[in-house]
N, C-alpha and C positions, 0 to 999 in steps of 0.2 A: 504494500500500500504506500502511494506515494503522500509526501505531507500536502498541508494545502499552501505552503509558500513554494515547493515545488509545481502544483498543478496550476497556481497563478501567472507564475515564469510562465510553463508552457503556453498558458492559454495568452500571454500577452504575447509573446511569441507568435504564435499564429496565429493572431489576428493584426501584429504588424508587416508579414510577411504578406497576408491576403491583401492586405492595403497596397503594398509595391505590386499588387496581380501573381505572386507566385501561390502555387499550388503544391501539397504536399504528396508526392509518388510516389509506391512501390513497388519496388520488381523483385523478384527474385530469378540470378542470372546464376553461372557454373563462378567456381571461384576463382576461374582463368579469366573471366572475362569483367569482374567486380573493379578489377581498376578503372577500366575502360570506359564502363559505364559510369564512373563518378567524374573520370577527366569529359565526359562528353556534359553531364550535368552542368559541370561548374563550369563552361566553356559557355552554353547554352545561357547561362542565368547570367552572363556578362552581356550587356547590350551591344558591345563592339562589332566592327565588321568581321571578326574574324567568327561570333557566336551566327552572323547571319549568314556567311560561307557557309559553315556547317549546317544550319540549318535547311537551305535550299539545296545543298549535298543528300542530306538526309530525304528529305521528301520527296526528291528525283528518283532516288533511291527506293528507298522505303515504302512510300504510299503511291504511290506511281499516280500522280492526281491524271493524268491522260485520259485515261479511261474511268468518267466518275457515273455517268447514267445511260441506260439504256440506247437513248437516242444516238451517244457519244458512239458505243458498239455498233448498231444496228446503223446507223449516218455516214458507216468508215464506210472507207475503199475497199472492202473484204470482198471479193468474189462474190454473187449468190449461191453457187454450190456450198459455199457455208455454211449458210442456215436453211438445208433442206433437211426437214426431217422435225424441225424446231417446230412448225406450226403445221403439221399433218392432221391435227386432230378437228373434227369438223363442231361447228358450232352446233348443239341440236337445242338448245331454246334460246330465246333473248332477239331471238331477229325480230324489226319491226319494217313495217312500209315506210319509205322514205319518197317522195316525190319529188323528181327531177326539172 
């Protein structure tokens, strides 16, 4: 049990941190890789250009924003023999009259 002059630290603690906009994260990673992740951490929570190289490294990377919705897939340049097979299945209720 911790005291309550320690749970007051914490709590002023993060709630000055949420005030600079950080958030508190956990990962659990192998312990080859723990360094890594803290040097990318404290690199990250620096504003400098070196925290936004890596960041736009990372999300090139990482989340691949290219491909975020449906339209974005189905909109490319892909062949049609790509998506045969995707929509075979027929519609059997919900159609209504439409007049042209």
């Amino acid at each position: 049990m911790t005291s309550k002059s320690q749970r007051k630290a914490t709590r002023t603690h993060r709630r000055r941190a949420a005030a600079r906009g950080f958030v508190r994260v956990e990962v659990q990673a192998s312990k080859q890789d723990a360094g890594l992740i803290r040097a990318l951490a404290e690199t990250l929570r620096g504003g400098d250009e070196k925290a936004e190289a890596l960041r736009s490294t990372l999300v090139k990377s990482v989340m691949n924003p290219e491909m975020r919705t449906a339209f974005d897939i189905f909109g490319s340049e892909l062949p049609d023999e790509v998506f045969t097979d995707v929509f075979d299945q027929p519609r059997l209720r919900g159609w209504r009259r439409v007049d042209l």
